[in-house]
C-alpha positions in Angstrom: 0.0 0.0 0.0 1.4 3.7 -0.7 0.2 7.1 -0.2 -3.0 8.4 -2.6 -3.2 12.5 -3.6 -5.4 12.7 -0.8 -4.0 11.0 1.6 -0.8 13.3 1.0 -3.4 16.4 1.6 -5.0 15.5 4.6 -1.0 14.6 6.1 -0.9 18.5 4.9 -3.3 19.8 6.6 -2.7 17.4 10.3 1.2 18.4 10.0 0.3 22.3 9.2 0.9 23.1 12.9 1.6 19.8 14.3 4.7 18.4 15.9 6.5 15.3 15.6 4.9 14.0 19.3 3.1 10.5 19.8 -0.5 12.0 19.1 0.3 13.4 15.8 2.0 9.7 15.1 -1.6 8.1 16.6 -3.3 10.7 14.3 -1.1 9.7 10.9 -1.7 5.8 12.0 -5.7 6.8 11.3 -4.8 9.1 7.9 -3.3 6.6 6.4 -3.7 2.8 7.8 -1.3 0.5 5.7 1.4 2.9 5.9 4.2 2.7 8.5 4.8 6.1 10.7 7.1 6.6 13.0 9.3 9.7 14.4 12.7 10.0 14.7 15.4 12.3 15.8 16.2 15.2 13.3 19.9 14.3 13.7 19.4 10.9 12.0 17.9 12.7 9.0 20.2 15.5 7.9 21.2 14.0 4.8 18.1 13.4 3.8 15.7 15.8 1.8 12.1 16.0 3.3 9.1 15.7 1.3 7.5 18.7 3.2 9.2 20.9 5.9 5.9 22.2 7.9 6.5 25.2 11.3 7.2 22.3 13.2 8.5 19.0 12.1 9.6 17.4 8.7 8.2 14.7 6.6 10.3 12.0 5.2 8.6 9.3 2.6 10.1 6.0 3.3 9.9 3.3 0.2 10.1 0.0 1.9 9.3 -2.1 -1.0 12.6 -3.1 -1.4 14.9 -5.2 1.2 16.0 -1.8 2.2 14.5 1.2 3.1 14.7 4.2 1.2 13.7 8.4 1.4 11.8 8.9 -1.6 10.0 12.1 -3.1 7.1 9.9 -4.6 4.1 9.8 -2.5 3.1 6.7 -4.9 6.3 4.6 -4.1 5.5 5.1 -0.3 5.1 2.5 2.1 5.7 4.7 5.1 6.1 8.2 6.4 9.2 9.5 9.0 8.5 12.9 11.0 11.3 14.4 12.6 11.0 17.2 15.1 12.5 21.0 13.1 15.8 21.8 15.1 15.7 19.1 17.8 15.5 15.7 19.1 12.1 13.3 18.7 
Protein backbone atom coordinates (compact mmCIF):
# COMPACT_ATOMS: atom_id res chain seq x y z
CA UNK A 1 0.00 0.00 0.00
CA UNK A 2 1.37 3.66 -0.73
CA UNK A 3 0.20 7.07 -0.21
CA UNK A 4 -2.97 8.35 -2.64
CA UNK A 5 -3.18 12.47 -3.56
CA UNK A 6 -5.40 12.70 -0.81
CA UNK A 7 -3.99 10.98 1.62
CA UNK A 8 -0.84 13.27 1.03
CA UNK A 9 -3.39 16.36 1.57
CA UNK A 10 -4.95 15.55 4.57
CA UNK A 11 -0.98 14.58 6.15
CA UNK A 12 -0.86 18.47 4.86
CA UNK A 13 -3.30 19.83 6.64
CA UNK A 14 -2.70 17.36 10.35
CA UNK A 15 1.24 18.44 10.04
CA UNK A 16 0.28 22.28 9.18
CA UNK A 17 0.87 23.10 12.86
CA UNK A 18 1.64 19.79 14.30
CA UNK A 19 4.69 18.35 15.94
CA UNK A 20 6.46 15.34 15.64
CA UNK A 21 4.85 14.03 19.35
CA UNK A 22 3.10 10.54 19.83
CA UNK A 23 -0.52 11.99 19.06
CA UNK A 24 0.34 13.37 15.80
CA UNK A 25 2.03 9.71 15.09
CA UNK A 26 -1.60 8.07 16.61
CA UNK A 27 -3.33 10.70 14.25
CA UNK A 28 -1.10 9.70 10.91
CA UNK A 29 -1.71 5.80 12.00
CA UNK A 30 -5.73 6.77 11.30
CA UNK A 31 -4.80 9.12 7.93
CA UNK A 32 -3.31 6.59 6.39
CA UNK A 33 -3.74 2.77 7.80
CA UNK A 34 -1.26 0.47 5.69
CA UNK A 35 1.37 2.86 5.93
CA UNK A 36 4.18 2.71 8.48
CA UNK A 37 4.80 6.11 10.68
CA UNK A 38 7.08 6.63 13.02
CA UNK A 39 9.25 9.68 14.40
CA UNK A 40 12.66 10.03 14.68
CA UNK A 41 15.37 12.32 15.75
CA UNK A 42 16.17 15.23 13.31
CA UNK A 43 19.89 14.29 13.74
CA UNK A 44 19.36 10.85 12.02
CA UNK A 45 17.85 12.67 9.03
CA UNK A 46 20.17 15.48 7.94
CA UNK A 47 21.19 13.99 4.80
CA UNK A 48 18.10 13.36 3.77
CA UNK A 49 15.68 15.82 1.83
CA UNK A 50 12.10 16.01 3.34
CA UNK A 51 9.06 15.66 1.31
CA UNK A 52 7.52 18.65 3.22
CA UNK A 53 9.17 20.89 5.95
CA UNK A 54 5.86 22.22 7.86
CA UNK A 55 6.48 25.16 11.29
CA UNK A 56 7.23 22.31 13.23
CA UNK A 57 8.51 19.03 12.14
CA UNK A 58 9.55 17.42 8.67
CA UNK A 59 8.15 14.73 6.57
CA UNK A 60 10.29 11.96 5.17
CA UNK A 61 8.56 9.32 2.60
CA UNK A 62 10.10 6.00 3.31
CA UNK A 63 9.89 3.33 0.19
CA UNK A 64 10.12 -0.02 1.89
CA UNK A 65 9.26 -2.13 -1.05
CA UNK A 66 12.65 -3.09 -1.36
CA UNK A 67 14.94 -5.21 1.22
CA UNK A 68 15.98 -1.83 2.22
CA UNK A 69 14.54 1.23 3.10
CA UNK A 70 14.74 4.22 1.25
CA UNK A 71 13.75 8.36 1.39
CA UNK A 72 11.79 8.94 -1.64
CA UNK A 73 10.01 12.11 -3.10
CA UNK A 74 7.12 9.91 -4.65
CA UNK A 75 4.08 9.81 -2.55
CA UNK A 76 3.14 6.66 -4.87
CA UNK A 77 6.32 4.64 -4.10
CA UNK A 78 5.53 5.14 -0.34
CA UNK A 79 5.07 2.51 2.12
CA UNK A 80 5.65 4.71 5.14
CA UNK A 81 6.10 8.19 6.44
CA UNK A 82 9.15 9.48 8.97
CA UNK A 83 8.46 12.89 11.03
CA UNK A 84 11.27 14.38 12.57
CA UNK A 85 10.98 17.24 15.11
CA UNK A 86 12.49 21.00 13.12
CA UNK A 87 15.84 21.77 15.10
CA UNK A 88 15.68 19.11 17.82
CA UNK A 89 15.53 15.70 19.11
CA UNK A 90 12.10 13.32 18.69
Amino acid sequence: MTLAPAQVSQIDAALASAGADSQTITSLRTLAPGIAVTRCDALDMRDETPFRIYEKCSLFLIDGRDHCWKITQDPGCATGIALAPNGGAA
